[in-house]
C-alpha positions in Angstrom: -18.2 -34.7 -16.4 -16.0 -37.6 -15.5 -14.4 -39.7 -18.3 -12.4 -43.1 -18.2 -8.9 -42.9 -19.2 -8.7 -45.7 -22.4 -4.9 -46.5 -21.0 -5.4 -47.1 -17.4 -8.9 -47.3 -16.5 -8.8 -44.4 -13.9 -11.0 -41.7 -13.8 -9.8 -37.9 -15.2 -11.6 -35.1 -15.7 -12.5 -34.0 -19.2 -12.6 -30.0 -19.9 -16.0 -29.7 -18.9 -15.0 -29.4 -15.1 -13.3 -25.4 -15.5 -16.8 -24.6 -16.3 -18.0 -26.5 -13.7 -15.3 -24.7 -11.5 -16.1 -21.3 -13.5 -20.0 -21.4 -12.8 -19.4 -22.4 -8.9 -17.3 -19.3 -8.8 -19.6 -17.0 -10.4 -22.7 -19.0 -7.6 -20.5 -17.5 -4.5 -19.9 -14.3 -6.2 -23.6 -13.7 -6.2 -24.1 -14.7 -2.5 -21.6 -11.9 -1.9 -24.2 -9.2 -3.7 -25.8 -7.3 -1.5 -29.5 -7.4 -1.2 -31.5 -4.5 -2.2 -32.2 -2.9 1.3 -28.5 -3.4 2.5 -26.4 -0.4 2.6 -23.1 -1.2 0.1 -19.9 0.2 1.0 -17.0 1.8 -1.2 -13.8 2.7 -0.6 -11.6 5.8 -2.4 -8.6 4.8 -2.8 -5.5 7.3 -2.3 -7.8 9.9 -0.5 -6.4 10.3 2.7 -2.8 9.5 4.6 -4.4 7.7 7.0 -4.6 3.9 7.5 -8.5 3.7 6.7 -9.7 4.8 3.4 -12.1 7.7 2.7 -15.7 5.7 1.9 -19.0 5.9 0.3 -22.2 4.4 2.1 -24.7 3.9 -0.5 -27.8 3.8 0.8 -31.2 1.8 -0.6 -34.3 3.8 -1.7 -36.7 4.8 1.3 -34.9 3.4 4.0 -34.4 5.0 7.0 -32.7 1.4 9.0 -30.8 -0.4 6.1 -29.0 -3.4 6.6 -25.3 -3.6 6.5 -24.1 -5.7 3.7 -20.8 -8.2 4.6 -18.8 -5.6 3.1 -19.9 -3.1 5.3 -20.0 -4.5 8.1 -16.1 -5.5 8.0 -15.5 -1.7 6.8 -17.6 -0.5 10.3 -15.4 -3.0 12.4 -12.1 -1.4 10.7 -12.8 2.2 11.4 -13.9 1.6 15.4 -11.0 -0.5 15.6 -8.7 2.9 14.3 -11.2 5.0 16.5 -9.9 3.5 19.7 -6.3 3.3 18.7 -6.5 7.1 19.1 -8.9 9.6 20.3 -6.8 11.7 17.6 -8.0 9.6 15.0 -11.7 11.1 13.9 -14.2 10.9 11.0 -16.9 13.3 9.8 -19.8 11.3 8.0 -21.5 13.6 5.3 -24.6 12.7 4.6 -26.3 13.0 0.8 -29.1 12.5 -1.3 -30.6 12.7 -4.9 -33.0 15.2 -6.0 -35.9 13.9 -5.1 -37.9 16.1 -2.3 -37.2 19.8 -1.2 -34.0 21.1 -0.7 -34.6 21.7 3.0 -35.9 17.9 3.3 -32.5 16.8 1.7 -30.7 18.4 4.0 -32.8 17.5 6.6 -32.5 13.3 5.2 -28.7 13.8 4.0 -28.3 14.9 7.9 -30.7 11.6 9.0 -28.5 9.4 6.8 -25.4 10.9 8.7 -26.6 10.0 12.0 -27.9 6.4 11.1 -24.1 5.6 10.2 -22.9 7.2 13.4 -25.5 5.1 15.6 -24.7 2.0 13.9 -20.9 2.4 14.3 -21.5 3.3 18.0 -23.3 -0.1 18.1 -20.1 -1.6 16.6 -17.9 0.0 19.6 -17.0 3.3 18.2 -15.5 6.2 20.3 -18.9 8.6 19.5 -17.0 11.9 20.3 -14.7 11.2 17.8 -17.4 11.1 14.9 -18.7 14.5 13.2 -21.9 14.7 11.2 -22.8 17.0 8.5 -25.1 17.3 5.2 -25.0 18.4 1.8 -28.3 17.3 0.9 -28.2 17.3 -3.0 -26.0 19.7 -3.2 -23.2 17.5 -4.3 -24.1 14.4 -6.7 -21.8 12.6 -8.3 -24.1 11.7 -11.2 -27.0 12.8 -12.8 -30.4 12.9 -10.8 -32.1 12.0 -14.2 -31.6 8.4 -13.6 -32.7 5.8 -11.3 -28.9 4.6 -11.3 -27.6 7.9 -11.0 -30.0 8.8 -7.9 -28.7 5.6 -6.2 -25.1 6.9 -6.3 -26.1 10.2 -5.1 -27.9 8.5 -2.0 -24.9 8.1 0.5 -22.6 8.9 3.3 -19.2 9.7 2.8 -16.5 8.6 5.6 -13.8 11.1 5.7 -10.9 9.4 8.5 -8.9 12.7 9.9 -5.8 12.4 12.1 
């Protein structure tokens, strides 16, 4: 809202603006929320010596192709960038999932999910004989299975950088 100032007839802006301002900020930061069948990326902090971060790739419900969210795909363009500075540097991708299903079909999708990270960072330029896959199927959550919430944490790859 623009009001006059009595003084000098100029224009100023009353307090209304910063919530102008505040609800402009909170538009973009909801552009930057990934849609529900992109994969979402998250690093851990302090994990490793290394300059790239350990990570968790969460992955969306029933889908074997996700899309990489903004976040992601920066995080994929930062690890095959520290791939090809060394063919020391390496990374094992460990693939899990919730509860739902067999155990062998766990493994079996927490192995899938694995790979599907591999590809894609091939795609992005990545040395592919310095990535290692593995599973653990649902072997190791990180919540509980008994919720929709937890079962969408335990649906992930983790990155582990070694050098």
């Amino acid at each position: 809202m623009i009001e006059a100032d009595e003084d000098q007839n100029t224009p100023k802006e009353s307090q209304n603006v910063e919530s102008s301002k505040s609800q402009a900020n909170n538009d973009k930061e909801k552009t930057d929320i990934p849609a529900k069948d992109e994969m979402t990326v998250e690093t851990i902090q302090g994990t490793t010596n290394s300059k790239i971060q350990a990570s968790r790739l969460y992955f969306p419900f029933n889908s074997a192709e996700p899309k990489l969210s903004k976040s992601a795909s920066k995080y994929f363009k930062q690890i095959t960038h520290w791939l090809k500075e060394s063919a020391n540097n390496k990374i094992i991708l460990t693939g899990h999932t919730d509860s739902i299903g067999s155990k062998k079909t766990n493994y079996k999708l927490g192995l899938q999910r694995a790979n599907i990270i591999k590809k894609m960072l091939i795609k992005f330029g990545a040395p592919k004989a310095q990535i290692k896959v593995k599973s653990k199927g649902e072997n190791k959550p990180l919540k509980t299975n008994k919720t929709k919430i937890g079962r969408k944490k335990n649906r992930r790859v983790e990155l582990t950088p070694l050098n």
